[in-house]
N, C-alpha and C positions, 0 to 999 in steps of 0.2 A: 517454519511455523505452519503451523494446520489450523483448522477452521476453530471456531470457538468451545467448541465439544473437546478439542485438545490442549485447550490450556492450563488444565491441571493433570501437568504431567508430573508422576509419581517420580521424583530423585531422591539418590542416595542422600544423605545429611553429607554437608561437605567442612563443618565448623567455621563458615561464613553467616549461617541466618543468624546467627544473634549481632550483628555489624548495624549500623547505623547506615542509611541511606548515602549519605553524605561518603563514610567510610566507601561502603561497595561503590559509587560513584568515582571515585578516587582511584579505586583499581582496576574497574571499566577504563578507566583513561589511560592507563597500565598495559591494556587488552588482555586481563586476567578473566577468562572465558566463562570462571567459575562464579566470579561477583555478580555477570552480567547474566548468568540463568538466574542467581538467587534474585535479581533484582526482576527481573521476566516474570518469573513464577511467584512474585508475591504481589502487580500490576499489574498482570498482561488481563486480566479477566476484565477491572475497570474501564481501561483502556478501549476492551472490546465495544463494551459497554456505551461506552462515549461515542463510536465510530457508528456503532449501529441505530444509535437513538438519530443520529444526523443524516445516516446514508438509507436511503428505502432498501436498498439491495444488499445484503448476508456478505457475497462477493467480493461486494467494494468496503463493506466494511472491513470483513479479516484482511484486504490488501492493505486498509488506513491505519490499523492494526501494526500491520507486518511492517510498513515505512516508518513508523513511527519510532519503533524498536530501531530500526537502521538506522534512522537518525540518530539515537541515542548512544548508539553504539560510534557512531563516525564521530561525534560531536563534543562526548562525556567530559574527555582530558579541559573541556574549555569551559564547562559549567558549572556555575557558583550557586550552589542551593540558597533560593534565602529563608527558607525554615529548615526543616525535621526532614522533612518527606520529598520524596522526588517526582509522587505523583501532580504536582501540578504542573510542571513542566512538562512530562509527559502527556498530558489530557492539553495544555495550549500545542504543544506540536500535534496532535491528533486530531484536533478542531482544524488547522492549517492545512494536513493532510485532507482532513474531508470538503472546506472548500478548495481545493485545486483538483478534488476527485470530480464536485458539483460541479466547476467550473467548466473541463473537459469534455464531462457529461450534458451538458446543456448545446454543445454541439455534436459532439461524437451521438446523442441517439439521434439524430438527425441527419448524418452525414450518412454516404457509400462507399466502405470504408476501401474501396480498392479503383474505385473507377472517378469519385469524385468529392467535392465537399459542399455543403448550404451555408446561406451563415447564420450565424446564432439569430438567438430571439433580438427580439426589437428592445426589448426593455435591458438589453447589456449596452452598456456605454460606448464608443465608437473604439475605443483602446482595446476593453476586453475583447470586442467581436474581433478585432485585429488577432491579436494573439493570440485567440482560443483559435482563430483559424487557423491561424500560422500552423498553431499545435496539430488539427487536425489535419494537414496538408502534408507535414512532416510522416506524422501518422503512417496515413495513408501508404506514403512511398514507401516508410520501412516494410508494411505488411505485405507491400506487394514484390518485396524482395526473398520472403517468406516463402518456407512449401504450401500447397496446398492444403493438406491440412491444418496447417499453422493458421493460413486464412481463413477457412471453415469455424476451426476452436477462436478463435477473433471474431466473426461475425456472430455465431451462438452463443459465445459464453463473457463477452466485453459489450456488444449493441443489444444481443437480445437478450443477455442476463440470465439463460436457461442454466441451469444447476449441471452438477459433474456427471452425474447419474444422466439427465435428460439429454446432454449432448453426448455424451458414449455412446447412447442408444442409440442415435442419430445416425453417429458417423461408424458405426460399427465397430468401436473401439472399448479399453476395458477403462473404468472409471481411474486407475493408475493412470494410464497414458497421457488423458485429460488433463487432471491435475498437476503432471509435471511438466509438461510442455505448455499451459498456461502461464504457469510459475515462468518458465524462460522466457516467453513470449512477453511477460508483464517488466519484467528484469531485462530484457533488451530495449523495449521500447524507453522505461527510466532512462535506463543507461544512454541510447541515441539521443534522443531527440527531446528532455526535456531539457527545458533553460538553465541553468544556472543560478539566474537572480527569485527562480522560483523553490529554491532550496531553504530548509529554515536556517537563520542566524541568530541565537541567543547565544 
């Protein structure tokens, strides 16, 4: 998935669009690859939409974006529409995505992502500063298992938030490079070290 400037990506007709949400939901759970762009490409704009109105940063939105679709995609074979439309289900996983982005983020910009961690603000409850450390602590160890420039694109482009373009510059890299090794870097860190009980279950 690419940023929100690419979500009206131009497809062939595949005589899926005229299917009922519910129908292509049914074949996502199938892992029919075709149901689940028809169903991308007729939501992924809203979706963005919802991610970015909750997350200050472009970034974190197309990642809130991107998980949200994963989720749907891992998830689909189990879910019972209760209207027409699939879009609410998708905007309540992408509000859940965006607080466990805020959540992170309330520590992560405040931490050193390779030497150490702070802990959260005073107004998070004695549980969430637990856990969000935990998360950052976790963090932390994976990136510094990372190359170097993995950690660089980690510390520019996840704490400081700078765009693909500004960190290329930076590191003397070509804005591809950035972008794809963030993408792993973001897809490793999921995959390690997030919880389990922080996964969505509808």
């Amino acid at each position: 998935m690419g940023n929100t400037t690419d979500l009206e990506t131009v497809a062939k007709p595949t005589g899926l669009e005229g299917l009922s949400d519910s129908a292509l939901t049914t074949r996502v759970g199938h892992r029919e690859h075709g149901a689940f762009d028809v169903l991308y490409r007729r939501y992924a704009r809203p979706v963005a939409w919802t991610a970015r109105s909750l997350l200050s940063s472009a970034i974190a939105a197309e990642d809130a974006t991107q998980s949200t679709f994963v989720v749907f995609w891992k998830k689909a074979a189990r879910i019972t529409l209760e209207g027409d439309s699939l879009l609410p289900w998708l905007i309540g996983v992408c509000r859940l995505e965006c607080r466990t982005i805020l959540a992170k983020g309330a520590v992560l910009a405040r931490a050193t992502p390779i030497d150490g961690i702070e802990l959260a603000s005073s107004e998070l409850g004695p549980e969430a500063v637990a856990e969000q450390n935990e998360w950052v602590q976790a963090a932390n160890q994976e990136v510094a298992r990372m190359s170097e420039i993995d950690q660089q694109i980690y510390r520019l482009c996840v704490l400081k938030e700078l765009s693909y373009e500004l960190a290329a510059r930076e590191l003397g890299v070509t804005h591809g490079v950035i972008r794809n090794r963030l993408s792993r870097l973001r897809a490793r860190l999921r995959r390690t070290i997030t919880p389990a009980e922080m996964e969505v279950t509808q």
